[in-house]
C-alpha positions, -999 to 999 in steps of 0.1 A, spaced: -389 -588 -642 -413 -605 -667 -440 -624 -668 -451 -656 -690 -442 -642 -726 -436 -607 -717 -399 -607 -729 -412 -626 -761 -434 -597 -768 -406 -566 -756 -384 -584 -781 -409 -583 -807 -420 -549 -805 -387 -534 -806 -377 -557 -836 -408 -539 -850 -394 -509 -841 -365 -512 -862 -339 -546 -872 -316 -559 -841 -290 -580 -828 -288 -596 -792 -264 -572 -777 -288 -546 -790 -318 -558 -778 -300 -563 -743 -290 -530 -743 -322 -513 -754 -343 -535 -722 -318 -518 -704 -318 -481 -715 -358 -488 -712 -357 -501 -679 -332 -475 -670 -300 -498 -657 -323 -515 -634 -322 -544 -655 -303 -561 -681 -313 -594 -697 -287 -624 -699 -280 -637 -736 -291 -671 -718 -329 -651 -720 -325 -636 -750 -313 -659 -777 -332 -685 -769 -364 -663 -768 -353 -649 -806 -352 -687 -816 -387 -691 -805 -400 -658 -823 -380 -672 -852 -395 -708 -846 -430 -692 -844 -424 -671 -882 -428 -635 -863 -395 -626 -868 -369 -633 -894 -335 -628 -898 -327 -588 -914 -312 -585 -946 -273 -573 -945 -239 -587 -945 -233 -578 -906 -211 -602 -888 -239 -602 -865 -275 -622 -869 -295 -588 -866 -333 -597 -870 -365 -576 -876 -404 -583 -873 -418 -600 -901 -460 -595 -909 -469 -622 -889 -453 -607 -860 -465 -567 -866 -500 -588 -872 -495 -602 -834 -487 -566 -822 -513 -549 -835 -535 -572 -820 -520 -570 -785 -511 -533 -787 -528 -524 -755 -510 -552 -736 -473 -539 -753 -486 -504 -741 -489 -518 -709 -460 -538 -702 -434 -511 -722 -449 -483 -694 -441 -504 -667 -413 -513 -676 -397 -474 -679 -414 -470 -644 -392 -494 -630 -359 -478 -634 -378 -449 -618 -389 -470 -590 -354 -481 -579 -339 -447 -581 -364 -441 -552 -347 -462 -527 -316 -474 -541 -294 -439 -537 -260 -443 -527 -266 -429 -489 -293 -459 -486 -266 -486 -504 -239 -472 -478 -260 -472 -447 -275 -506 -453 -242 -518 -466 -225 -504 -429 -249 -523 -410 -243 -555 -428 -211 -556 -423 -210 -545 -385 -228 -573 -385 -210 -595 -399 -179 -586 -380 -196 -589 -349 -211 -624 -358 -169 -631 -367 -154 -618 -334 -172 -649 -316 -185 -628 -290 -219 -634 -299 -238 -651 -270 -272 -657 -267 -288 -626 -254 -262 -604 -274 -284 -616 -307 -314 -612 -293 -308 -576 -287 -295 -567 -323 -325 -586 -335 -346 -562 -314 -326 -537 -328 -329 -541 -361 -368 -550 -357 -374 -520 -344 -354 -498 -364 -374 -514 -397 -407 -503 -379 -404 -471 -375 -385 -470 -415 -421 -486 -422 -439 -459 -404 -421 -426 -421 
């Protein structure tokens, strides 16, 4: 989903935006990304450590149970800077989630989910032989040209 430093710089800009927690940052990738994608906490804490680490963010002022943070100068200093690079990456991002909905529908998950698992209970019933492969591979082979070709 991101590249070297791209999250470092997502998290940033919507610290900038306005003071955060983890579980809020999390959440906010993935109303941006549309549910295509959430971040682990194993991603994002460690990557607010380093922003901390680095002096462009600092813990928020507040007597919340939770460690919220916000941007400090040094860090709206580095966005400014960068801004057409966070313009970049924040549009792709909110292009993703309008990406997936193109193929990943319901009728698609259920056909290709079908397939799998005739399939699999074919590959289970142990009357798989040889030539009996061979011909669903040539199946599905051809089956994913003519997808390709639509």
């Amino acid at each position: 989903m991101f590249g070297s430093g791209e999250l470092r710089l997502v998290l940033l800009k919507l610290l900038a935006d306005e003071p955060r927690h983890g579980y809020e940052l999390i959440k906010a990738i993935e109303e941006l990304t549309e549910g295509s994608y959430a971040p682990s906490p194993g991603t994002i804490y460690p990557t607010l450590a380093l922003l901390e680490d680095e002096g462009a963010i600092a813990q928020a002022a507040g007597d919340e149970t939770r460690k919220a943070y916000e941007a400090t100068a040094a860090g709206r200093t580095e966005l400014d800077e960068r801004a057409d690079e966070v313009a970049a990456l924040f549009e792709r991002l909110s292009g993703h989630g309008e990406h997936r909905r193109a193929y990943a529908t319901p009728e698609m998950f259920r056909a290709v989910g079908n397939l799998a698992n005739v399939l699999k209970n074919r590959a289970r019933s142990g009357k798989l032989d040889e030539e009996t492969v061979q011909e669903i591979v040539d199946l599905v082979d051809d089956l994913a040209k003519k997808i390709e070709r639509l």
